[in-house]
Structure formats: C-alpha cells, structure tokens
C-alpha positions as CSV (number, residue, x, y, z in Angstrom):
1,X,0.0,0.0,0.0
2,X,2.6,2.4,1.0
3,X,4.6,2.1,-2.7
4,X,2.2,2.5,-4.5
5,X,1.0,6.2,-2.2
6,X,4.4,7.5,-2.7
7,X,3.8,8.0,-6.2
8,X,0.9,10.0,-5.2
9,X,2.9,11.9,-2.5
10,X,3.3,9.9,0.1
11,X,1.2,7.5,3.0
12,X,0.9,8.4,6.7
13,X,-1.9,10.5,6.6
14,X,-1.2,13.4,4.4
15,X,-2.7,16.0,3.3
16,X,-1.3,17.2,0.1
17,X,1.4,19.3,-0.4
18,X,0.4,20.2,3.4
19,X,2.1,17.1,4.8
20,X,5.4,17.1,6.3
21,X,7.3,14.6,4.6
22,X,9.3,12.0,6.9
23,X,12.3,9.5,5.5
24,X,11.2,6.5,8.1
25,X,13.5,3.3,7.3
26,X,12.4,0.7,5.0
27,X,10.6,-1.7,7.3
28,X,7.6,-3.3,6.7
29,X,6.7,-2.7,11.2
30,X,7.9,0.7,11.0
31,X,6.2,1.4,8.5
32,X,2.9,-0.1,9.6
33,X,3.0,0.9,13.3
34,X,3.6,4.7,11.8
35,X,0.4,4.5,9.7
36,X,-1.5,3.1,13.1
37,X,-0.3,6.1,14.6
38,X,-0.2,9.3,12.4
39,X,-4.0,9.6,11.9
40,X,-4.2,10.5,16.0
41,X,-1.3,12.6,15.6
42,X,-2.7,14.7,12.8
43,X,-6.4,14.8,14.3
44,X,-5.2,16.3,17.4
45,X,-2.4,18.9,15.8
46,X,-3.7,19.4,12.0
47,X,-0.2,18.1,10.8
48,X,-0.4,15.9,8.4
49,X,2.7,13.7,7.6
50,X,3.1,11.6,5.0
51,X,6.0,8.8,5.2
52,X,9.0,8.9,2.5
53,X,10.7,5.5,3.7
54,X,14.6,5.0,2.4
55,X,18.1,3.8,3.6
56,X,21.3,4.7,2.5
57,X,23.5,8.3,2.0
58,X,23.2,8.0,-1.3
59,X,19.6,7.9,-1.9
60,X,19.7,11.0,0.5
61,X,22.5,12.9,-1.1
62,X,20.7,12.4,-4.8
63,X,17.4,13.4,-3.3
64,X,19.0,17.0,-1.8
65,X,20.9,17.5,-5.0
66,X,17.7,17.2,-6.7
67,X,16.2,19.5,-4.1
68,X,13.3,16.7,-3.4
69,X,14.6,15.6,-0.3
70,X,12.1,15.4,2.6
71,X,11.5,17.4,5.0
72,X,12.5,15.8,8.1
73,X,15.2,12.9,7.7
74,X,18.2,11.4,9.3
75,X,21.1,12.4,9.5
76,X,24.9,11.0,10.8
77,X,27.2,13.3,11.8
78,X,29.0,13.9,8.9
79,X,26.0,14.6,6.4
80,X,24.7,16.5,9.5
81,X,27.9,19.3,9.2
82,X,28.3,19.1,5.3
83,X,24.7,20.0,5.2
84,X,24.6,22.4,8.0
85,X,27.7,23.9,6.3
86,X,26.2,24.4,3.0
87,X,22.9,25.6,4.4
88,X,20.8,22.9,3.7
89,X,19.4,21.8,6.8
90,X,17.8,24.2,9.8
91,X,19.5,25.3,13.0
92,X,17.0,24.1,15.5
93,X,17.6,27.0,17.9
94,X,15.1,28.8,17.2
95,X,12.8,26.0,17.7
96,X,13.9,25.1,21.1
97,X,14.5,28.6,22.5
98,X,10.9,28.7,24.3
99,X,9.8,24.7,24.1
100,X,10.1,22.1,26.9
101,X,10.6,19.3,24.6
102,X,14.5,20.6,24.4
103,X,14.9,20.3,27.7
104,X,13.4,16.7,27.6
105,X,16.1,15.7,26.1
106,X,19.4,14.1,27.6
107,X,22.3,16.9,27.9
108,X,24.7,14.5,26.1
109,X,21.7,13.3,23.3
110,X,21.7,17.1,22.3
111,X,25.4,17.9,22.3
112,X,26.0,15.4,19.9
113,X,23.7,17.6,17.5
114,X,25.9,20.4,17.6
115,X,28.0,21.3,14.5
116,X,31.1,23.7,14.2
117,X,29.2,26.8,14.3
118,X,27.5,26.1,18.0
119,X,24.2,25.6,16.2
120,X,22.0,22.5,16.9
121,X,21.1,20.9,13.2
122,X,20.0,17.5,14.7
123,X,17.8,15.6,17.5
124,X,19.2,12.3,18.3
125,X,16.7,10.0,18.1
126,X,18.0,6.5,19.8
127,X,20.8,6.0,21.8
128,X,22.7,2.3,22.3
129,X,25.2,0.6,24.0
130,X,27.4,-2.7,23.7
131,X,27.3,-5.9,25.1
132,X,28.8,-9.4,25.4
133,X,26.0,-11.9,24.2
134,X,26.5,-15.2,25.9
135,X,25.0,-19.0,25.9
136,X,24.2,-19.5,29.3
137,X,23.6,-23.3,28.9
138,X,27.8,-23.3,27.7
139,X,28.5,-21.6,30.2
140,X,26.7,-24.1,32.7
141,X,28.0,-26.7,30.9
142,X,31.9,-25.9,31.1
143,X,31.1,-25.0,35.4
144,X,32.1,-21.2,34.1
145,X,30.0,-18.5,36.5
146,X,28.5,-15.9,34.1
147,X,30.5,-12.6,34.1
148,X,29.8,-9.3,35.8
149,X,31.4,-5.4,35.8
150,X,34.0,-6.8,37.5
151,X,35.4,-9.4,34.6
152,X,38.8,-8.2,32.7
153,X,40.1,-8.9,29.0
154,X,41.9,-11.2,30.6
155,X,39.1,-13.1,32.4
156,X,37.2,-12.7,29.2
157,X,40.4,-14.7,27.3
158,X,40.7,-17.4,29.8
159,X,36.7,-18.2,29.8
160,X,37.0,-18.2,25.5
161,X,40.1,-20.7,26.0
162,X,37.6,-22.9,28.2
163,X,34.6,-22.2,25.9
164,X,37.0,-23.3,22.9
165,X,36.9,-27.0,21.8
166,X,37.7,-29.3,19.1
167,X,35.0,-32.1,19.9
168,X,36.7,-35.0,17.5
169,X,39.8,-34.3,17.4
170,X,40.5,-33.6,14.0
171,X,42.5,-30.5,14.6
172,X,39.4,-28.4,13.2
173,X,37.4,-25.8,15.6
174,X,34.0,-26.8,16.1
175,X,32.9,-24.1,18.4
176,X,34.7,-20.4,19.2
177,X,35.1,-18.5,22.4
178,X,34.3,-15.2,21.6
179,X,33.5,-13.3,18.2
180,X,34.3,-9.4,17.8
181,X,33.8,-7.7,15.0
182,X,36.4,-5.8,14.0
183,X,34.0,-2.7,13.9
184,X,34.0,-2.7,17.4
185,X,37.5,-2.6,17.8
186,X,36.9,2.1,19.4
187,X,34.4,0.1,21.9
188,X,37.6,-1.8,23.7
189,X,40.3,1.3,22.7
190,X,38.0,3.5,24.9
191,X,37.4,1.1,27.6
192,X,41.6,0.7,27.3
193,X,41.3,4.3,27.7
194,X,43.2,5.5,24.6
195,X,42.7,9.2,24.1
196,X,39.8,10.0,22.0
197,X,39.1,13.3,20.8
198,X,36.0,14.4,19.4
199,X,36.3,16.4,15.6
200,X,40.3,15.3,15.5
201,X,41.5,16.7,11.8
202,X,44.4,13.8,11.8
203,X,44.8,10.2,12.4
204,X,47.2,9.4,15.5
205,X,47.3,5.7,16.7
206,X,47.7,5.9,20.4
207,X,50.1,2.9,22.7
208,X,46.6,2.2,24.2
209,X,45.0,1.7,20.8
210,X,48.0,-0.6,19.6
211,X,48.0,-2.5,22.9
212,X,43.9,-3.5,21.9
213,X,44.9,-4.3,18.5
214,X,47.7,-6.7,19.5
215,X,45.1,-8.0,21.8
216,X,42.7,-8.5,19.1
217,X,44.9,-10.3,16.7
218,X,46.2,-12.9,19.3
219,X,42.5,-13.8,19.4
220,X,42.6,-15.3,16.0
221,X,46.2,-16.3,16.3
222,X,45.1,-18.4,19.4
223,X,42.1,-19.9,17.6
224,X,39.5,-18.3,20.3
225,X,37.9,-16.3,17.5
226,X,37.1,-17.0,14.2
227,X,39.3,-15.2,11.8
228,X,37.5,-12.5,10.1
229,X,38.3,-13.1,6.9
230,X,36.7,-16.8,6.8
231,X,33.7,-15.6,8.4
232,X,33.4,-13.1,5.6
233,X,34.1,-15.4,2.8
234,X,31.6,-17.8,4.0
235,X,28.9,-14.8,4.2
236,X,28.4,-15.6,8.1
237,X,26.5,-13.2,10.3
238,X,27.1,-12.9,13.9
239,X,23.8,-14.2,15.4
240,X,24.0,-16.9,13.4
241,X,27.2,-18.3,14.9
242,X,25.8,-17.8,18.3
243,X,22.5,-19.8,17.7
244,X,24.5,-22.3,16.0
245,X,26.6,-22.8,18.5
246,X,29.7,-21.6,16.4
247,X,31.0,-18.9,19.0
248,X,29.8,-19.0,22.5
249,X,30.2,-15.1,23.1
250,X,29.2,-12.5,20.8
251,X,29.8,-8.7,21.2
252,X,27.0,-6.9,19.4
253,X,25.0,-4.0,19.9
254,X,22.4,-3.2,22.9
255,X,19.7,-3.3,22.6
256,X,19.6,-5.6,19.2
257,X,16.0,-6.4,18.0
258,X,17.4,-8.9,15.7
259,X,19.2,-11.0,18.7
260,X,16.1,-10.7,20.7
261,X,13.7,-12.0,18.9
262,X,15.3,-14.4,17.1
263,X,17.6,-16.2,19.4
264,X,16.2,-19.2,20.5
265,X,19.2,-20.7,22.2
266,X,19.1,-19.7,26.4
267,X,21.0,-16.7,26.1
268,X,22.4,-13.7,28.4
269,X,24.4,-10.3,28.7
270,X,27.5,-9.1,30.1
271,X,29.2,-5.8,30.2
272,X,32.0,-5.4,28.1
273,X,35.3,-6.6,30.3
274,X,37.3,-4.2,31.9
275,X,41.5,-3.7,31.1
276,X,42.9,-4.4,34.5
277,X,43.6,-1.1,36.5
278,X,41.6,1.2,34.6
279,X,38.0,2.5,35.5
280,X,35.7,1.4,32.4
281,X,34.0,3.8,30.0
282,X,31.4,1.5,28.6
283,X,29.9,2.9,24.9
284,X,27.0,4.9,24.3
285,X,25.8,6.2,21.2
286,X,23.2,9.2,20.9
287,X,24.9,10.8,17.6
288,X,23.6,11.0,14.4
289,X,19.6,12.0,14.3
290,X,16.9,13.4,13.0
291,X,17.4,16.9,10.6
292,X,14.8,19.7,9.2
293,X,15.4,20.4,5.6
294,X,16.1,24.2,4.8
295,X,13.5,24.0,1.9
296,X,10.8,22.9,3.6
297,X,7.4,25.0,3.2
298,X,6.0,24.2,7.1
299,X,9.0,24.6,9.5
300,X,7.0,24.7,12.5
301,X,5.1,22.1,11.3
302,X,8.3,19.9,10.5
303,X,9.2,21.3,13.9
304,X,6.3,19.2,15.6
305,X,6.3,16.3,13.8
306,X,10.2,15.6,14.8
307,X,9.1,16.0,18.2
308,X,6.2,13.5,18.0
309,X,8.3,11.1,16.0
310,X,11.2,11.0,19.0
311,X,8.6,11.2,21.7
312,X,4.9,9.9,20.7
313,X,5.6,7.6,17.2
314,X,4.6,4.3,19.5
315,X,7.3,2.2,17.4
316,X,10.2,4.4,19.1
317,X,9.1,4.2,22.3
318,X,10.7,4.3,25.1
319,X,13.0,6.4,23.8
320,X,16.4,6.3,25.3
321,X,17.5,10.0,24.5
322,X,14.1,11.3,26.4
323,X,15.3,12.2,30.8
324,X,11.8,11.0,31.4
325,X,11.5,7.6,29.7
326,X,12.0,4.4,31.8
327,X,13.9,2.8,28.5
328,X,15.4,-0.4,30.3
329,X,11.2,-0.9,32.2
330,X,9.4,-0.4,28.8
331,X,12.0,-2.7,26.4
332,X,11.3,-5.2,29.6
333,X,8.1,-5.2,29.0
334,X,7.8,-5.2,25.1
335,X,10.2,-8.2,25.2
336,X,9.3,-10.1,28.2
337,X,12.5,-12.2,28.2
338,X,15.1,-9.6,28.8
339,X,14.1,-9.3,32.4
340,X,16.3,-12.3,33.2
341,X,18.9,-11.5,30.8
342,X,21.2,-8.8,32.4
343,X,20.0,-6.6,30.1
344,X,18.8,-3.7,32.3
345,X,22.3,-4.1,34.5
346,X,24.3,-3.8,30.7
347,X,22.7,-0.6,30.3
348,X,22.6,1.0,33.7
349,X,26.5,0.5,33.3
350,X,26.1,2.9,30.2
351,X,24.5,5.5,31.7
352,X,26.5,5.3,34.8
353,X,29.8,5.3,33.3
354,X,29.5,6.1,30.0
355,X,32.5,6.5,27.8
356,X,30.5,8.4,24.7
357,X,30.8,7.1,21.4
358,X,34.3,6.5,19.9
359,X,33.5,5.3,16.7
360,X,35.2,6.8,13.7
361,X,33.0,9.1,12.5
362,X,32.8,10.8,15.8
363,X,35.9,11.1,16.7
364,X,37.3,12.8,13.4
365,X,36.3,15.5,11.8
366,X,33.2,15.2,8.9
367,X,35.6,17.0,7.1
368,X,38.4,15.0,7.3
369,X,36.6,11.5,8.2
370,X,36.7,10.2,4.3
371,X,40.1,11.2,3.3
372,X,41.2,9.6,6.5
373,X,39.7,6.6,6.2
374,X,39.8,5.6,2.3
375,X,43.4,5.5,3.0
376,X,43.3,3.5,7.1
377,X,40.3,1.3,6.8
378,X,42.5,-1.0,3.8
379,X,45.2,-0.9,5.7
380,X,42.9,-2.1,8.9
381,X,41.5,-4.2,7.1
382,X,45.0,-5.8,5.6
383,X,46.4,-5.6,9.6
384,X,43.2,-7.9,10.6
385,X,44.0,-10.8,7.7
386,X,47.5,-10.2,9.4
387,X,49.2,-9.6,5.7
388,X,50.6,-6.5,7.9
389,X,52.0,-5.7,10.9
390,X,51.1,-3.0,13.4
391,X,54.3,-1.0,13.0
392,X,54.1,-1.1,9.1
393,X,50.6,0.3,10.0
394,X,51.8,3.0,12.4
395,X,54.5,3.9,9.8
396,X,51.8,4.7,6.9
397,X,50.3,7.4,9.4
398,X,52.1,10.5,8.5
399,X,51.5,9.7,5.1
400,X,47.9,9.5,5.6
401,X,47.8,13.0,7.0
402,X,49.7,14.9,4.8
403,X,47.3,13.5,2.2
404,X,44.1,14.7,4.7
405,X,46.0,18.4,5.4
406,X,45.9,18.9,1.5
407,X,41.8,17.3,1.0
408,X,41.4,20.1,3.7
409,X,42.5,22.8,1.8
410,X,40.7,22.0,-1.3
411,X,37.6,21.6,1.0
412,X,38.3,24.8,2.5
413,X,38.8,26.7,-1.0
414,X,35.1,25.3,-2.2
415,X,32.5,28.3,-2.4
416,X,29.7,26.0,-0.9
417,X,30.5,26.4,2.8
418,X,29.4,29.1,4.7
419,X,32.4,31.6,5.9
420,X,31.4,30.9,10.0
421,X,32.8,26.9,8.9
422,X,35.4,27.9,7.1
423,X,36.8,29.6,9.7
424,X,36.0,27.4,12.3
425,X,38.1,24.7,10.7
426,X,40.7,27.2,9.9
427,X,41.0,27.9,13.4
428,X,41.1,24.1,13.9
429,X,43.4,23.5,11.5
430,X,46.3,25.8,12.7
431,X,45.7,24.2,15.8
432,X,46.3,20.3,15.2
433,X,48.4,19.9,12.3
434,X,50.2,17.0,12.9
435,X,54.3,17.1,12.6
436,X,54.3,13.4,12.6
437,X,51.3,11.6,12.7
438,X,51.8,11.1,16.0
C-alpha cells in the first residue's frame, strides 16, 4: 500500500502538499506501526505527515541535490555538518529557544547535535550501548559462572580458552570463544582508555590503541575467535554463529531487535570486560539524528512532527535520548525475556559510566573523516587478515595526514561552505596539524 501512495505523495496520513514529509527506514513494522499512529497525531495537531521511507547516503545525497529531499530525515554526523555547512538543513535553535521538549532531552543526546558553528542541526533520536551476548547453557556446561562489571580482557580470554573446543579431534574448531567484530574494535580502545578526541583533523594511533589491536589479533592467532576473513568469505553473520553454537560469546550491539527476537538458544548479557587497573568507560551512542530540511514550506510544522516522531511515534518508544522515559522498564516489557537477561544491568553500566561514542566518524572530523579513512580502513583491514604488521601500520600514518591536510584545503577553497565553517576549521586547523602523525 505504502509504494504505490508514494507516487501519489506519500502514505501516513497526508494531506497534500500540506504534509510534512518524513524518510522512516524501509521496514515493513515501521512502516505499519507509523500508519496506526499518524492519523491520531494529525487529528489532534492538524499536521499531516506523509512517510517517505529510504536507507542509505546516497539515496539522500541524490534526493538533496535534486532539491526533493524530505523534510524531516536522518542524519549522521558527517551529512549533518556538510549540510549544516552548506545551508541545507535548519539550526534548530530557534525551535527550542521557548519549548520544553529541548529540555526533555538528555544533555549528552543534544550535544551530539551540535556542528562547528555552536548551532543545533539535529535531535538524536536513539541511543545504544554494547554488550557481550553469551550461551548460558555453555556456560553451565563448562562450570564457568557468568560474568559481571568486574570481569577483565583477561578473564574474558581465559573463559574463550575454556569455551573453545575441538570435539573430535580432528584439529578443526567446532565451536569459538568469543566473536568481535572488527567494527567494534573504538568500543575496547576507549574502555583501554586511549585518548579520543571528538572532531580530530588527523589520524594518530595511540600505545593504548595498539596495545587492543595486538590483543585483538592474538584472538585469531590463538584460535579463540574466528578469523574474520573466513567468516566473511563464507557470508556468516554474527547471530548466526551464536545460535548455531559456532561462537559461544558475541559482542554486538544493545539493545539488538534482531538477537532478541530471534535467538532461540538460552541466552544472556554481560558488560563489556574491563583492562585491569583502569575504571571502564562502557559505549554509548546518541549521535547521528533526526534533521529539518532548509527547503521545507511548514518549518513549524516539520518542527512538531520531529518531536512526535522522538517522543509519541509508539514504534520508538521508550526512547532512550528522552530524561523522562523508563527505556530499560518499557524494552522489559515489550520483550518479556530480557528481564532475566542482564540486560537492564548492561545498560545501567552505560549511563552510569559512560565513555560516549568512539566510533570513527565521531571522533574525526566530517571533514576530514573520508580522506582519513579511504586510505586507514585497507590498511585495517589488511592488519586484521595479518598480511601486515602493526608498526608497518603506524608507519603509513604521517602519510595519511599529509594527504588529509591537502583534501582540507581544497575543502576549505570550495564556495559552498558558509564563511562561519570555514573559519572554524581554519582555526582548527592551525591548531592540530600534525608534525608526525603522532
């Protein structure tokens, strides 16, 4: 049904060109439990919206080129600030100056939709943490007590060695310790405390960060882990090796609607493990979010609908960035097994110590985050399959910068931005370029 009202404008409850359009993702549940809900929404506020559902930048990027974009979609953080800095999405400000709804919001959930210029071009719209996903009957079976806050790397090595067998013999691994992907390698570098700054302009790979690389490859070369590059030749996905019994821990994502409602295996959560001697800063993710298009016809209109679709659309609820939602009670209760889980301890950890979000595209800048990694992620990638070492690694970061310092300046000389980025990153840029990569 919804298809084939797109060609006519849209679905949700629209009205016309009136509606405020909305880029919801391409599920069949979103999708549905939307419609349920936007008929109430636009009875009681006159806001129609009608539902433009897409994934993927470059969808988005075509649709803003063609000036057809909607107008409320999301955003990560580096669309966010090329947008913002081009003028094509609205500083909420204004907005928020005399509504409650801003201050509904967690301090750290609206930081995080900040750009260079101190406005606020985006409202985080979920937050998430990450786990260890365990089989509890493996556990039982080996006489291994299930792990708290308090476990270490270390403990968490030892329990993969016990978890690891070879059942017949045959000098094959029939089931795995632990299985990490290697996107989740900032999780562990933060928890190892390896500095992190938010917008860097340069690479620099830290002891800390080396030390949790060395750490992860020993996990393949001891045969606790699958090596990555098998499971990606063989198509695997993570859940799947946990049901199948393939690994016996997983670290994934939390919450995960896919693990929950498909494992059927007698499963639990831990915290990530500590690194001995260091206070943990568990993960947590708020950035990325929710934008207003500068083109739109209805900006207070779009203005509403944003806040209904973080705190009334029923499908997002409890929403994790809201001060006022019980978000570990209400997942509880929409799936009934996570109550014996550990789940609401995982999370609790998050909020109570969280570290913030170290993934790449936080923790450099959107203007540099491409050119920085089109030239590190094949070498990651090539350090991971172990065809390199980590000093021949380390050794290609000056390289790599000099190469970002000179994207920079042809970023800075396009007419696009607006002068109050330019010189923001100008600023920036006399202030942390890099004399060796270092």
């Amino acid at each position: 049904m919804c298809a084939v009202a797109l060609l006519l404008g849209g679905c949700g409850g629209g009205k016309g060109g009136d509606a405020v359009t909305y880029q919801c993702g391409s599920n069949a549940l979103e999708i549905q439990a939307l419609e349920r809900d936007i008929p109430a929404f636009t009875k009681r506020t006159g806001i129609g919206i009608a539902l433009n559902p897409f994934n993927g930048d470059e969808k988005l990027y075509a649709m803003v080129a063609a000036g057809q974009e909607p107008d409320i979609f999301t955003v990560n953080n580096v669309l966010r600030d090329r947008f913002a800095s081009e003028g094509r999405i609205l500083d909420l400000r204004p907005f928020a100056e005399k509504d409650p709804f801003a201050d509904r919001l967690l301090a750290s959930a609206r930081a995080d939709g900040v750009s260079l210029d101190g406005g606020w071009y985006s409202v985080s719209n979920w937050a998430f943490t990450v786990g260890v996903y365990y089989n509890r009957a493996l556990f039982a079976e080996a006489g291994i007590a299930p792990p708290d806050s308090t476990w270490t790397w270390d403990d968490m090595v030892a329990t993969a060695r016990r978890l690891t067998r070879d059942a017949n013999g045959d000098g094959k691994t029939d089931r795995y310790g632990v299985f990490i992907g290697s996107h989740f390698i900032e999780a562990f570098e933060q928890m190892n405390h390896a500095p992190l700054p938010r917008e860097a302009l340069f690479l620099s790979l830290s002891p800390e960060a080396r030390d949790v690389y060395v750490r992860y490859l020993a996990l393949m070369q001891d045969g606790l882990m699958p090596d990555t590059r098998r499971v990606q030749a063989m198509g695997m996905q993570a859940p799947q090796m946990l049901e199948n019994g393939t690994v016996a821990m997983l670290v994934e994502a939390v919450p995960n609607t896919n693990l929950f409602e498909t494992l059927t295996i007698d499963w639990a959560l831990a915290p990530l493990p500590r690194f001995a001697g260091k206070a943990p800063r568990y993960f947590r993710s708020h950035s990325g979010g929710l934008a207003i298009s500068a083109r739109t016809r209805h900006p207070q209109r779009a203005w509403e609908a944003l806040k209904w679709i973080v705190s009334g659309a029923s499908v997002y609820q409890p929403n994790p960035v809201l001060r006022d939602a019980d978000f570990a009670g209400g997942w509880e209760r929409k799936h009934a097994r996570l109550a014996a889980t550990g789940f609401r301890d995982v999370w609790r950890l998050a909020e109570q110590q969280e570290g913030g979000d170290p993934r790449y595209f936080v923790r450099f800048s959107s203007f540099t985050m491409a050119p920085i990694l089109e030239r590190f992620q094949p070498l990651l990638d090539r350090l991971w399959s172990r065809s390199i070492g980590i000093d021949e690694l380390a050794a290609a970061v000056p390289g790599i910068n000099a190469r970002v310092a000179k994207d920079l300046e042809n970023t800075l000389a396009t007419s696009a931005m607006k002068p109050v980025f330019r010189d923001a990153l100008r600023r920036q840029l006399a202030g942390q370029r890099p004399a060796d990569g270092k």
